[in-house]
PDB file of N, CA, C and O in Angstrom:
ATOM      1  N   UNK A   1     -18.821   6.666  -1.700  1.00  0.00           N
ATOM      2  CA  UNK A   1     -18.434   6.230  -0.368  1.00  0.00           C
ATOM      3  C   UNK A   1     -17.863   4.819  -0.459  1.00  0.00           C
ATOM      4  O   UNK A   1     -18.546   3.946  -0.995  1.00  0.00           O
ATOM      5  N   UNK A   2     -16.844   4.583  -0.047  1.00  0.00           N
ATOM      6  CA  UNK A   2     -15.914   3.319  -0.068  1.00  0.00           C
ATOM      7  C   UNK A   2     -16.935   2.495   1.049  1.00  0.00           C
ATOM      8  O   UNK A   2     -17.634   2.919   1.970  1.00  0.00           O
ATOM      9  N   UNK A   3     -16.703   1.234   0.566  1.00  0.00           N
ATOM     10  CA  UNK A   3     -17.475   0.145   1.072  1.00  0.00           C
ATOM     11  C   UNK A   3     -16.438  -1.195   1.875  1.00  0.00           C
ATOM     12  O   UNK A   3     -15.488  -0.701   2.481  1.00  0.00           O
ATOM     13  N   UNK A   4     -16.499  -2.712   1.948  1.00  0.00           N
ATOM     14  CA  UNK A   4     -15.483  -3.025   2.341  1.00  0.00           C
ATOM     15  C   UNK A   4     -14.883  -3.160   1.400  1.00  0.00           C
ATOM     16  O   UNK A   4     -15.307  -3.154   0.244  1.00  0.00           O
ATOM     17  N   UNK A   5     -12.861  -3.424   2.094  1.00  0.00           N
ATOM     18  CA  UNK A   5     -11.739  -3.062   1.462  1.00  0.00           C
ATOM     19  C   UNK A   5     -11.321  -4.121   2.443  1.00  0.00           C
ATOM     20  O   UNK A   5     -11.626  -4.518   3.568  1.00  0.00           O
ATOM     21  N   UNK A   6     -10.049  -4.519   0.985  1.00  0.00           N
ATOM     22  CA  UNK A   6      -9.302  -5.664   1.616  1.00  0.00           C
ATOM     23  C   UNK A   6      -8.177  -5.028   1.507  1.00  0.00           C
ATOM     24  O   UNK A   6      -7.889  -4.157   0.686  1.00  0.00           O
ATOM     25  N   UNK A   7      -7.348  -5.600   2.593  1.00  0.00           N
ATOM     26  CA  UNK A   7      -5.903  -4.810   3.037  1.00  0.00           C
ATOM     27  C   UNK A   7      -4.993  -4.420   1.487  1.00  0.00           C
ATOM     28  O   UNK A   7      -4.206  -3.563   1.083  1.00  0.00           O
ATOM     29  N   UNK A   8      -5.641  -5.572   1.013  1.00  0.00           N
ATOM     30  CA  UNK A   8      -4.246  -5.697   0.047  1.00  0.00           C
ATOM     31  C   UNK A   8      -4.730  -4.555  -1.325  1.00  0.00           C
ATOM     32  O   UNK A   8      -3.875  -4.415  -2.199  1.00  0.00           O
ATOM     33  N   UNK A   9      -5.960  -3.834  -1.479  1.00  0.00           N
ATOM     34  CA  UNK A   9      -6.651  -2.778  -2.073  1.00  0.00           C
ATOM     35  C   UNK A   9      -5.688  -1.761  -1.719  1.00  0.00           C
ATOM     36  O   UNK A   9      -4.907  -1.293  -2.548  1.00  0.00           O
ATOM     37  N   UNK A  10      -5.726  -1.393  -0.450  1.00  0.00           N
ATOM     38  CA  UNK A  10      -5.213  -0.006   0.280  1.00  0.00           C
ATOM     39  C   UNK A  10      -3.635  -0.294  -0.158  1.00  0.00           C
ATOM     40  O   UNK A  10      -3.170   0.745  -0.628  1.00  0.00           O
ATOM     41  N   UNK A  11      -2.809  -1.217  -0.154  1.00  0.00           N
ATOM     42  CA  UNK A  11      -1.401  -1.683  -0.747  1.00  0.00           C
ATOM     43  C   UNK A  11      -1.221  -1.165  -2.337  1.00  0.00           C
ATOM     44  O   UNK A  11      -0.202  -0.648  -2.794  1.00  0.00           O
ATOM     45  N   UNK A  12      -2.494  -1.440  -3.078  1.00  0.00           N
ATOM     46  CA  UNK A  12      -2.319  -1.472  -4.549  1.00  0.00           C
ATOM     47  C   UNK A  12      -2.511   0.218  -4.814  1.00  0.00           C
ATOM     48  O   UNK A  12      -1.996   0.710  -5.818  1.00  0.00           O
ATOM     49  N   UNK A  13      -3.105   0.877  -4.074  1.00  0.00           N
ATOM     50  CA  UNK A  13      -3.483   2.130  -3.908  1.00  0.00           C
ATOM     51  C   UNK A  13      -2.204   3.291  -3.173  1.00  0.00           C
ATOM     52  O   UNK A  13      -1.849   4.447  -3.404  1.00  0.00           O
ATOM     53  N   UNK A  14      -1.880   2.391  -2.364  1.00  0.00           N
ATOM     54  CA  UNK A  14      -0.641   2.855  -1.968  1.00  0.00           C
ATOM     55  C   UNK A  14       1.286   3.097  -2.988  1.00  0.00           C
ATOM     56  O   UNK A  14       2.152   3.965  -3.105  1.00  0.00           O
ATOM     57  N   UNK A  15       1.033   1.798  -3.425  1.00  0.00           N
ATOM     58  CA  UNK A  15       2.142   1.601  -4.594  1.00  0.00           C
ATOM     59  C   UNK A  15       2.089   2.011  -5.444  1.00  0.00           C
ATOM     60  O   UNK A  15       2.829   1.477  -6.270  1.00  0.00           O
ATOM     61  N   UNK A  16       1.204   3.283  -5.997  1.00  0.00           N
ATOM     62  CA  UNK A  16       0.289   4.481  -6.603  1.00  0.00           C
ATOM     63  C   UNK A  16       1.652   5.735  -6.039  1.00  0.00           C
ATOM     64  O   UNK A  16       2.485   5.872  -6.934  1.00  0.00           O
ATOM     65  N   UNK A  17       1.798   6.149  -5.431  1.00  0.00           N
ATOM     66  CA  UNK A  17       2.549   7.152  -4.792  1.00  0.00           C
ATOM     67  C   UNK A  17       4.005   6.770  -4.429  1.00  0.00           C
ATOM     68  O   UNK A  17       4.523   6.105  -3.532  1.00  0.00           O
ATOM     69  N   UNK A  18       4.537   7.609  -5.719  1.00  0.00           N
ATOM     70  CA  UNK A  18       5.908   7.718  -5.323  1.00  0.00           C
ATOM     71  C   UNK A  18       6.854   8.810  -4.569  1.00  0.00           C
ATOM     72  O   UNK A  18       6.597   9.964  -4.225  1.00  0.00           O
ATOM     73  N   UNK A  19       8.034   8.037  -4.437  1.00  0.00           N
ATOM     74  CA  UNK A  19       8.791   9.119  -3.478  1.00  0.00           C
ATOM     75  C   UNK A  19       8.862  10.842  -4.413  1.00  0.00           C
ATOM     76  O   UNK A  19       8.854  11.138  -5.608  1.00  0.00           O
ATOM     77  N   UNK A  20       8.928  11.607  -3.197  1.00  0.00           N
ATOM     78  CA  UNK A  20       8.972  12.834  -4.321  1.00  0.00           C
ATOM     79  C   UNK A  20       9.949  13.293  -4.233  1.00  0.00           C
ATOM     80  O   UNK A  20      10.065  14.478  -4.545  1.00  0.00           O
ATOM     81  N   UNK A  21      11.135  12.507  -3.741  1.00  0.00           N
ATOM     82  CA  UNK A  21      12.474  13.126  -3.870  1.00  0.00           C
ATOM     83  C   UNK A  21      13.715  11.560  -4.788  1.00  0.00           C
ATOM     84  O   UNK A  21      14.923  11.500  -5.017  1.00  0.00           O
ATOM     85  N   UNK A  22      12.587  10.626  -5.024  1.00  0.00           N
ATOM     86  CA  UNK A  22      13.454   9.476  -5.850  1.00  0.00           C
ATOM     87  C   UNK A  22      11.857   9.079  -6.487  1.00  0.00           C
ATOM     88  O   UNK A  22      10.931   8.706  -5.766  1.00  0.00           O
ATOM     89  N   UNK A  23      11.801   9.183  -7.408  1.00  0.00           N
ATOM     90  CA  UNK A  23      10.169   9.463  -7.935  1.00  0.00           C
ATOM     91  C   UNK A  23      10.306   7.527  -8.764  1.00  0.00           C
ATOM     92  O   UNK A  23       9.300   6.833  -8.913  1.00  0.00           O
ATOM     93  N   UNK A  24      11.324   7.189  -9.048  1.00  0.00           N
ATOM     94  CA  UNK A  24      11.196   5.637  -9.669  1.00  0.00           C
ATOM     95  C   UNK A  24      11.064   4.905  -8.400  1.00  0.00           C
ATOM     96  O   UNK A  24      10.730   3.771  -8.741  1.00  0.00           O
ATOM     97  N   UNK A  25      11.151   4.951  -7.069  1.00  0.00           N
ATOM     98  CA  UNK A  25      10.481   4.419  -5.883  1.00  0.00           C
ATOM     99  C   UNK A  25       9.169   4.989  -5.584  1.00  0.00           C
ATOM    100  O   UNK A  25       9.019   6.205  -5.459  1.00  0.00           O
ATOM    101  N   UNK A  26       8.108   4.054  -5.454  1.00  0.00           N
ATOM    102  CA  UNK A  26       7.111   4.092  -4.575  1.00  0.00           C
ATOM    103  C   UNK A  26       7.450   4.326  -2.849  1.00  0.00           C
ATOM    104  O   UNK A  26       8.531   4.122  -2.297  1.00  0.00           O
ATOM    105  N   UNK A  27       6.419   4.719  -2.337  1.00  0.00           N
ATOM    106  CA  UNK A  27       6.877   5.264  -0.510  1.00  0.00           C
ATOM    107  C   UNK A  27       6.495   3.231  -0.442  1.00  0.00           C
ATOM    108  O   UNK A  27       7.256   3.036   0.505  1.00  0.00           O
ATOM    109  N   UNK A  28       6.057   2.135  -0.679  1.00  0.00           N
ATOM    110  CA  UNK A  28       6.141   0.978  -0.395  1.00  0.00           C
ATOM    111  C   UNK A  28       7.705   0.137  -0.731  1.00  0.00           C
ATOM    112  O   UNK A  28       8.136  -0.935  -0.305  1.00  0.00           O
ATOM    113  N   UNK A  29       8.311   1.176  -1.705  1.00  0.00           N
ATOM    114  CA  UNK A  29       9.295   0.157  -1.784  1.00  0.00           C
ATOM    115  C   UNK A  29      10.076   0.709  -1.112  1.00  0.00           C
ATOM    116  O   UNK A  29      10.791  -0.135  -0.572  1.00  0.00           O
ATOM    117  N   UNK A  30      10.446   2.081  -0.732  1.00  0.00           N
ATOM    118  CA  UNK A  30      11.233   2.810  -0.107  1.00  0.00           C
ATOM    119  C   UNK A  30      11.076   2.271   0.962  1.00  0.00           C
ATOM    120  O   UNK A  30      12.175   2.196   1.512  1.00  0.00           O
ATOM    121  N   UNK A  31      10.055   1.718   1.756  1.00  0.00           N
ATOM    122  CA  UNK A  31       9.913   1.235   2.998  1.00  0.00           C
ATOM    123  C   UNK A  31       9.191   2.129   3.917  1.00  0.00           C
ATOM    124  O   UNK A  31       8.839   1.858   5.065  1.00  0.00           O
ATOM    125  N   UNK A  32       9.066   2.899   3.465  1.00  0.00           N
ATOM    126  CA  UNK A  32       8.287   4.535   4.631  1.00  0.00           C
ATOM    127  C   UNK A  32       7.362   3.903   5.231  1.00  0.00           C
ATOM    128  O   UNK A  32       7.467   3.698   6.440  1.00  0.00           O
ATOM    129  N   UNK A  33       5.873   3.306   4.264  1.00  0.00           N
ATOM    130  CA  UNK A  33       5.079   2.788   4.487  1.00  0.00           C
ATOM    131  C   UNK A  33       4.916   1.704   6.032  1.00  0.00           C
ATOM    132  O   UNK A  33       4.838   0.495   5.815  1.00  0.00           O
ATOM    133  N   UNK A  34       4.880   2.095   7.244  1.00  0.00           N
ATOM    134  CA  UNK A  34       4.889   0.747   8.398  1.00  0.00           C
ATOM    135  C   UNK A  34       4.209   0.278   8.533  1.00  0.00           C
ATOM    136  O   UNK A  34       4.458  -0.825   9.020  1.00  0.00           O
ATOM    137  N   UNK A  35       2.824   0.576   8.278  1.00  0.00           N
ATOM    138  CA  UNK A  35       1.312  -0.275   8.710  1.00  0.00           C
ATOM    139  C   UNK A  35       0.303   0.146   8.285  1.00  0.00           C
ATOM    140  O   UNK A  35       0.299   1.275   7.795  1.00  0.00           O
ATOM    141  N   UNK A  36      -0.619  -0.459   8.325  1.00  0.00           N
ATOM    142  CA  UNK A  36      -1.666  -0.124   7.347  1.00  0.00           C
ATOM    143  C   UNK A  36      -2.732  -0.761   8.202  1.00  0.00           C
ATOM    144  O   UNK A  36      -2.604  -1.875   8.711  1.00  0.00           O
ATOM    145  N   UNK A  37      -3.835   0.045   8.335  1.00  0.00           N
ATOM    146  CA  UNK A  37      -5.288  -0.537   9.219  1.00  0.00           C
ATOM    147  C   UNK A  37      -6.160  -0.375   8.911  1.00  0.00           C
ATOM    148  O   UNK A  37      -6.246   0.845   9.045  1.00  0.00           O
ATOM    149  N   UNK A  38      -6.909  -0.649   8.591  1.00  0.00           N
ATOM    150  CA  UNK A  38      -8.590  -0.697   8.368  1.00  0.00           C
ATOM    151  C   UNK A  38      -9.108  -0.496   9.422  1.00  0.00           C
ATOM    152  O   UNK A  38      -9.110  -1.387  10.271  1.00  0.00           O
ATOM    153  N   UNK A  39      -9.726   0.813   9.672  1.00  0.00           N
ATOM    154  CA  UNK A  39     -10.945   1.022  10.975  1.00  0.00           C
ATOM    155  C   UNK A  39     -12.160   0.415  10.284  1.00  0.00           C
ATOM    156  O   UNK A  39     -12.201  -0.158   9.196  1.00  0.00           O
ATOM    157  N   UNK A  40     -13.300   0.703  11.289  1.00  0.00           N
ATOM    158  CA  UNK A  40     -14.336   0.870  11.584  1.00  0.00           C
ATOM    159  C   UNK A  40     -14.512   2.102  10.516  1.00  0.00           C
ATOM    160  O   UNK A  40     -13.605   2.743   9.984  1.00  0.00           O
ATOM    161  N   UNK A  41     -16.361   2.305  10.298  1.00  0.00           N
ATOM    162  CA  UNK A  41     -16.562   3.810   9.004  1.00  0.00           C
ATOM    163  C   UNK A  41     -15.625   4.159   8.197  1.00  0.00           C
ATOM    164  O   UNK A  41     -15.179   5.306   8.174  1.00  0.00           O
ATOM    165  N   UNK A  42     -15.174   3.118   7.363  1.00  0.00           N
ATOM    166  CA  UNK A  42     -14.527   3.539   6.321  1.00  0.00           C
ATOM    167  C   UNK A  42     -13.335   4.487   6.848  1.00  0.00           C
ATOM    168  O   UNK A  42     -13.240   5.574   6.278  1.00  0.00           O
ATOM    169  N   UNK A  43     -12.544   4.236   7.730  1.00  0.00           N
ATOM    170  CA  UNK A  43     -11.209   4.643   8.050  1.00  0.00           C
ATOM    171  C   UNK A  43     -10.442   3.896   8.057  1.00  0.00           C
ATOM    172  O   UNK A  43     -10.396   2.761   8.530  1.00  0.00           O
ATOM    173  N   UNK A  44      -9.397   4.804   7.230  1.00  0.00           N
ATOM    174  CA  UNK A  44      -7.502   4.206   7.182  1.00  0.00           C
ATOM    175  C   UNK A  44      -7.143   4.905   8.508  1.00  0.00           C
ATOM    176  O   UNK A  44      -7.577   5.946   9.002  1.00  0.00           O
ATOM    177  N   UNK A  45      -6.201   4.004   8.945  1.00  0.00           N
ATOM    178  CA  UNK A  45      -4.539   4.635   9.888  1.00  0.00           C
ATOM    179  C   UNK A  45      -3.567   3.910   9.012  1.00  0.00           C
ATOM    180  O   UNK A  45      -3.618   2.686   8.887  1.00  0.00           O
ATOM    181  N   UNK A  46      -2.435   4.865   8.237  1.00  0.00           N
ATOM    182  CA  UNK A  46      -1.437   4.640   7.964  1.00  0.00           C
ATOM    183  C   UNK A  46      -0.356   5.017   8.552  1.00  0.00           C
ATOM    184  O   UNK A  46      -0.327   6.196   8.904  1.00  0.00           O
ATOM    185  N   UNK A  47       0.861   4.144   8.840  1.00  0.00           N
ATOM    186  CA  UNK A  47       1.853   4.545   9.749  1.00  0.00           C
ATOM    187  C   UNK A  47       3.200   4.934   8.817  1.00  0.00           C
ATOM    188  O   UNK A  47       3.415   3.883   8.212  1.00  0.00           O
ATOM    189  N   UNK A  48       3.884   5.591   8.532  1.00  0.00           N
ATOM    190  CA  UNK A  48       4.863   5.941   8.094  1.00  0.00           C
ATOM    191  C   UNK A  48       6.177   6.267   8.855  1.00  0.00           C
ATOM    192  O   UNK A  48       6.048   6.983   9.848  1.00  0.00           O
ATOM    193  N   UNK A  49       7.420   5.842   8.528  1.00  0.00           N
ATOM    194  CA  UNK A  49       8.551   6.352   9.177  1.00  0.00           C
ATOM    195  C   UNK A  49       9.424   7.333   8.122  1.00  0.00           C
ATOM    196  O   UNK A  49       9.392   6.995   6.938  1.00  0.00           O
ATOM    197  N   UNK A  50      10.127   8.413   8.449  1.00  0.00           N
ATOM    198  CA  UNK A  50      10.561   9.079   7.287  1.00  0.00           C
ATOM    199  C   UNK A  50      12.311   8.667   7.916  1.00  0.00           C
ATOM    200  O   UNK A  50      12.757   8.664   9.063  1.00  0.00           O
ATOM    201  N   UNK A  51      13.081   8.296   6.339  1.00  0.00           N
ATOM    202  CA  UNK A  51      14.097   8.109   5.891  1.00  0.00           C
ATOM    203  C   UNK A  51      15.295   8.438   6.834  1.00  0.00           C
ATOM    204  O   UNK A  51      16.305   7.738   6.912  1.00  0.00           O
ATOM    205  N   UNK A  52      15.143   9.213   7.313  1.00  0.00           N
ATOM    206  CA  UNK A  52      16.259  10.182   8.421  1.00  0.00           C
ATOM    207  C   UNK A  52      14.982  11.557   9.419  1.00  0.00           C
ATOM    208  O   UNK A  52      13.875  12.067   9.245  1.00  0.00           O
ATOM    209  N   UNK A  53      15.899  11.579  10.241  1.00  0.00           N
ATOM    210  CA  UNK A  53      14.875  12.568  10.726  1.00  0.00           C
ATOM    211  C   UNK A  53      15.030  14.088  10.561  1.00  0.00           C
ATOM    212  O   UNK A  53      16.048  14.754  10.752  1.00  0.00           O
ATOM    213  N   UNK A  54      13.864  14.484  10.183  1.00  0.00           N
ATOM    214  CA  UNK A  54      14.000  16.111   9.526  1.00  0.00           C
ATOM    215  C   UNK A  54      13.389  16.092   8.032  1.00  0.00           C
ATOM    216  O   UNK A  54      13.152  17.106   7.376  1.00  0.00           O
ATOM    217  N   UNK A  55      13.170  14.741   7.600  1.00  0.00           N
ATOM    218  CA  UNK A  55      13.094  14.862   6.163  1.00  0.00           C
ATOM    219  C   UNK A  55      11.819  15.498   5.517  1.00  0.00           C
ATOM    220  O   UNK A  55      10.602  15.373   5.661  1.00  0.00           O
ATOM    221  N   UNK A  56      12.951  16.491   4.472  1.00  0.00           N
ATOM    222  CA  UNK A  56      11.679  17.058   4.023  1.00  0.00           C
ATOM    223  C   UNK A  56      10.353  16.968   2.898  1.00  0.00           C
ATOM    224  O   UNK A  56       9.618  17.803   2.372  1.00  0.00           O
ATOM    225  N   UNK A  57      10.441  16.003   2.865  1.00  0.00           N
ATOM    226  CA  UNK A  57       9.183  15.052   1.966  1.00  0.00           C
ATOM    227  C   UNK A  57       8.115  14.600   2.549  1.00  0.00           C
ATOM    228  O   UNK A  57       7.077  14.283   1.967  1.00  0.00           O
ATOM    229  N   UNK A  58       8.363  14.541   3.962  1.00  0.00           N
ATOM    230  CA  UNK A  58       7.405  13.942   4.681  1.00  0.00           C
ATOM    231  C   UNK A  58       6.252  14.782   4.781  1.00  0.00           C
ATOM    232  O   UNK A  58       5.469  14.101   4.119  1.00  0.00           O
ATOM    233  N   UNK A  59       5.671  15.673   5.104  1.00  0.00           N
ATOM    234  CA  UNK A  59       4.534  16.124   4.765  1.00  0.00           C
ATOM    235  C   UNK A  59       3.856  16.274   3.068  1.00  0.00           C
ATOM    236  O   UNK A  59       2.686  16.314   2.687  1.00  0.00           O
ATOM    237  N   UNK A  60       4.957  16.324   2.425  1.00  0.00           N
ATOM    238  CA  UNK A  60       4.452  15.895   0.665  1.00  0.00           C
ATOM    239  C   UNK A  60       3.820  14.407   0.750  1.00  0.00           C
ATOM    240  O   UNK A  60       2.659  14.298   0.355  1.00  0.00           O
ATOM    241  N   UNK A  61       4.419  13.359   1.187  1.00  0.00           N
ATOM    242  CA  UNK A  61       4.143  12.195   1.198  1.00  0.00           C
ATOM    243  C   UNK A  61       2.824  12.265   1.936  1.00  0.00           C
ATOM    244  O   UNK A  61       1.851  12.369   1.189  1.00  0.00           O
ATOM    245  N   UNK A  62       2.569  12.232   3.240  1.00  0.00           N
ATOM    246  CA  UNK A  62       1.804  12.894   4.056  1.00  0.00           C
ATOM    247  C   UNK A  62      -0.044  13.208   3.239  1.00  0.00           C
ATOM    248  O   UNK A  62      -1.115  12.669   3.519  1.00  0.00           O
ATOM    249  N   UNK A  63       0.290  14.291   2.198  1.00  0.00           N
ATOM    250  CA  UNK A  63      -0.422  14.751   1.885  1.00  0.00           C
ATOM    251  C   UNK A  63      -0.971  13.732   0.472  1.00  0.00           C
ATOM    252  O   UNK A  63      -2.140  13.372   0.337  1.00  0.00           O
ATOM    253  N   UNK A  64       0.066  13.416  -0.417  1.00  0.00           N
ATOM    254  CA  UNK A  64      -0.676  12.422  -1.344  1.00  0.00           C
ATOM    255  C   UNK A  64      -0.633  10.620  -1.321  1.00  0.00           C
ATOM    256  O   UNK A  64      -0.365   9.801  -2.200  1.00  0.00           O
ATOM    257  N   UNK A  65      -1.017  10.485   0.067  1.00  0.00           N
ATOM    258  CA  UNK A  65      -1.469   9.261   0.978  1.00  0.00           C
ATOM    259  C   UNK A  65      -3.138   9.787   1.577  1.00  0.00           C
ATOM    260  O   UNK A  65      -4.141   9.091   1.420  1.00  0.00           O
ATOM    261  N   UNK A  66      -3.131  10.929   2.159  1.00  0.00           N
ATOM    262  CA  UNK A  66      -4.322  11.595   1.661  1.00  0.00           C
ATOM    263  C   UNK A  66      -5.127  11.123   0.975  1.00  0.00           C
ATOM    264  O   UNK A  66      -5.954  10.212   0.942  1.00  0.00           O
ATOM    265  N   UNK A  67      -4.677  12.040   0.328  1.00  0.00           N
ATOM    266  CA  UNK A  67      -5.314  12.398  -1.400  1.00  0.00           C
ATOM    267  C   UNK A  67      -5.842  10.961  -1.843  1.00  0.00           C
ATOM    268  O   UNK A  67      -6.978  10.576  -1.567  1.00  0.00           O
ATOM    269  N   UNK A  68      -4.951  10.234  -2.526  1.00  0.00           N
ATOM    270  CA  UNK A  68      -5.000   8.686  -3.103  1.00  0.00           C
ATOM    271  C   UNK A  68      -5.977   8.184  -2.119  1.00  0.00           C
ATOM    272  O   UNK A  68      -6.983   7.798  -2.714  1.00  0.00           O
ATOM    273  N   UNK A  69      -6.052   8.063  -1.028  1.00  0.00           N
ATOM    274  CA  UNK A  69      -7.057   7.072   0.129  1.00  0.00           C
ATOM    275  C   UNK A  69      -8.370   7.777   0.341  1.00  0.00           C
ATOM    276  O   UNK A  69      -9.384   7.131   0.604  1.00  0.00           O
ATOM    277  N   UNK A  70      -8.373   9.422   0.203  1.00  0.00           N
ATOM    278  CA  UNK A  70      -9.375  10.141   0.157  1.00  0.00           C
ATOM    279  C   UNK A  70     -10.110  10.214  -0.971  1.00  0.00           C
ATOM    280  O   UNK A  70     -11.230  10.724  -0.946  1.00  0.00           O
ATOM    281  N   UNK A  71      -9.559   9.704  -2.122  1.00  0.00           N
ATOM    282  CA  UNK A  71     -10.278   9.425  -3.592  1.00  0.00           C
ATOM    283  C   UNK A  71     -11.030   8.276  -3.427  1.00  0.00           C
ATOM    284  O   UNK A  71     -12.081   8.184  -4.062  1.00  0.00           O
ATOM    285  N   UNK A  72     -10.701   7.435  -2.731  1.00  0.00           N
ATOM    286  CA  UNK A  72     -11.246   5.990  -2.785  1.00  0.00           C
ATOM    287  C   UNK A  72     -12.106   6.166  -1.647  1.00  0.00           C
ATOM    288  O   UNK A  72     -12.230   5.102  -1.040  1.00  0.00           O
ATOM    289  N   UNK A  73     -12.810   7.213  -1.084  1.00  0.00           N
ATOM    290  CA  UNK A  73     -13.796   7.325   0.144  1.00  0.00           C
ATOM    291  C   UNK A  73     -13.510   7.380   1.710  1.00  0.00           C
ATOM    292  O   UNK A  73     -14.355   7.409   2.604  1.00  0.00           O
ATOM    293  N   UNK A  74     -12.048   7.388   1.841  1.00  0.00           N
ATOM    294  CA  UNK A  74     -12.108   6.984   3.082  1.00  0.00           C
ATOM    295  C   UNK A  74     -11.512   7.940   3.586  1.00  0.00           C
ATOM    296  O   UNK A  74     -10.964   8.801   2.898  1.00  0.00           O
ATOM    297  N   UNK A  75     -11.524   7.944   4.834  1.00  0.00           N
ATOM    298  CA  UNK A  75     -11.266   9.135   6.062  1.00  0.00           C
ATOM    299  C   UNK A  75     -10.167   8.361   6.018  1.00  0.00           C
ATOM    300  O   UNK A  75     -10.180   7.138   5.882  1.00  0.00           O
ATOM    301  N   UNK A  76      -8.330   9.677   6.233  1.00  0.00           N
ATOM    302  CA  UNK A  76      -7.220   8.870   6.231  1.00  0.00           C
ATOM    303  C   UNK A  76      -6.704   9.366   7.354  1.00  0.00           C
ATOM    304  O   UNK A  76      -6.800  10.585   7.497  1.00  0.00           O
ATOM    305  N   UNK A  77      -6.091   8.635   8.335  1.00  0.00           N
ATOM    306  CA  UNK A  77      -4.803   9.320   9.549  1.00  0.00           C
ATOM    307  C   UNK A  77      -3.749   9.285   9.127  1.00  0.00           C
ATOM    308  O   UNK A  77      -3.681   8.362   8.315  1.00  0.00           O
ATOM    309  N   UNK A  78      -3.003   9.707   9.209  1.00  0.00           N
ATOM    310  CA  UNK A  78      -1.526   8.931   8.841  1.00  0.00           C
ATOM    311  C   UNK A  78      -0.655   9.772  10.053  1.00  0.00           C
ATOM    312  O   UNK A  78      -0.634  10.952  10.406  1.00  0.00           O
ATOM    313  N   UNK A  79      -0.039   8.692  10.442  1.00  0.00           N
ATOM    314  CA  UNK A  79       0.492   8.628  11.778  1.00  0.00           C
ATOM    315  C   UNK A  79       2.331   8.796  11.537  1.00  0.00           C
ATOM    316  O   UNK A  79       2.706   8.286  10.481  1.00  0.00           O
ATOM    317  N   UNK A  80       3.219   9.307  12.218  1.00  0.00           N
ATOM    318  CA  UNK A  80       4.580   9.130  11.684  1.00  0.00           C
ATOM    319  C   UNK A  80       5.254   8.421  12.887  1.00  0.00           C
ATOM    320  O   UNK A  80       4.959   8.872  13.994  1.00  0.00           O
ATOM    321  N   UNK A  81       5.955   7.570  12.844  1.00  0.00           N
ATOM    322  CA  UNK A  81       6.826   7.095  13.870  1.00  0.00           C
ATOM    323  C   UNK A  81       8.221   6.684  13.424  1.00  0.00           C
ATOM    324  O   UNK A  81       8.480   6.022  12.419  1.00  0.00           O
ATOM    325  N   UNK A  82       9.134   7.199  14.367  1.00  0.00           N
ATOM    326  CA  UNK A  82      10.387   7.764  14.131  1.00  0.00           C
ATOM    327  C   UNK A  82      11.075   5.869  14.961  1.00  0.00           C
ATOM    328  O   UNK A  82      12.047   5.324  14.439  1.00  0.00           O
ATOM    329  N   UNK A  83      10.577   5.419  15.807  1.00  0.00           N
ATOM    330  CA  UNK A  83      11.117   4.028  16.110  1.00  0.00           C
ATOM    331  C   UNK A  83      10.461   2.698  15.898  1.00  0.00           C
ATOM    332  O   UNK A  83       9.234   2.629  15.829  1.00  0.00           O
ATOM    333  N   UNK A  84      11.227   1.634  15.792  1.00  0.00           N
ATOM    334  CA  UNK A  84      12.489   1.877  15.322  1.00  0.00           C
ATOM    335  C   UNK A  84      12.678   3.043  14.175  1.00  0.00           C
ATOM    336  O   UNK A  84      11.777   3.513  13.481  1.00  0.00           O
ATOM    337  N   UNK A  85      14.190   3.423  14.147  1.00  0.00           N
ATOM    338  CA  UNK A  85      14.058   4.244  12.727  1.00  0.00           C
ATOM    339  C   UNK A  85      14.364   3.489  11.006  1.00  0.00           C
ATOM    340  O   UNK A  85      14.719   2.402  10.550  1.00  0.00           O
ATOM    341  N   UNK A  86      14.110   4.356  10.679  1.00  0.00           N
ATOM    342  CA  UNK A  86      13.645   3.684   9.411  1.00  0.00           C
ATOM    343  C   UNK A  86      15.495   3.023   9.034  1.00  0.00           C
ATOM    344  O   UNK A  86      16.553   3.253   9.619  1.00  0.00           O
ATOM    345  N   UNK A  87      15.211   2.258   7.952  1.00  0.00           N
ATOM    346  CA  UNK A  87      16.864   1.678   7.949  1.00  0.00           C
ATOM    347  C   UNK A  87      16.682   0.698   5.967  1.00  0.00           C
ATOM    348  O   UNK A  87      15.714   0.156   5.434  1.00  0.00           O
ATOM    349  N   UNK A  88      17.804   0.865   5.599  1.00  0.00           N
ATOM    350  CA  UNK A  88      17.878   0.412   4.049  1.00  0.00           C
ATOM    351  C   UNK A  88      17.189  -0.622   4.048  1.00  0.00           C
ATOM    352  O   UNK A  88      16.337  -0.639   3.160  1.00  0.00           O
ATOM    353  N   UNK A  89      17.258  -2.174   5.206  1.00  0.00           N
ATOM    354  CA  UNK A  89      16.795  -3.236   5.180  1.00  0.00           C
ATOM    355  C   UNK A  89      15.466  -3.335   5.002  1.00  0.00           C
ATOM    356  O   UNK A  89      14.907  -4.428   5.090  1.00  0.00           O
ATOM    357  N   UNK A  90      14.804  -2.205   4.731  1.00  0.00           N
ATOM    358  CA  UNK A  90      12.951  -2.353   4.644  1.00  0.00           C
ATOM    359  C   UNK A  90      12.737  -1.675   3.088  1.00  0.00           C
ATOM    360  O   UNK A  90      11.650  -1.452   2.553  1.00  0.00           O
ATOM    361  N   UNK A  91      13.818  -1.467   2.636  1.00  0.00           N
ATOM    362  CA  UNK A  91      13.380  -1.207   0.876  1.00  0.00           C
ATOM    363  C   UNK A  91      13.273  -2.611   0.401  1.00  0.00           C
ATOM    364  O   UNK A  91      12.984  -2.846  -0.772  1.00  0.00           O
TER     365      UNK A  91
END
């Protein structure tokens, strides 16, 4: 069971998972990644925006943001938000 966590843990854990359609990007450098929260009981909310809309990686991504945050103990949300939309200037 994950205990406290400093933001910048869930970052190093995150930069763990790359894109699965440009696999030498991480979803942090790609920019997908929008926010990152620490709840209360060992819960993440991660916010993600996907690349264009329709894209089909986003539930792959989705799922091993999961995975990776669910290894380390914690209950994960991950949330998608389409605005602003995502744009090159956040790689």
């Amino acid at each position: 069971m994950a205990t406290a966590v400093h933001i910048s843990n869930v970052y190093e854990w995150l930069e763990e998972i790359h894109d699965p359609e440009i696999p030498v990007l991480s979803l942090l450098d790609l920019g997908v990644i929008r926010k990152v929260e620490i709840l209360a009981d060992n819960k993440l909310e991660i916010t993600i925006t996907p690349t264009y809309s329709g894209c089909p990686a986003m539930d792959t991504m989705e799922r091993e943001i999961r995975e990776r945050l669910t290894a380390e103990g914690f209950e994960v949300s991950v949330l998608t938000s389409i605005s602003p939309a995502w744009t090159t200037d956040w790689m």
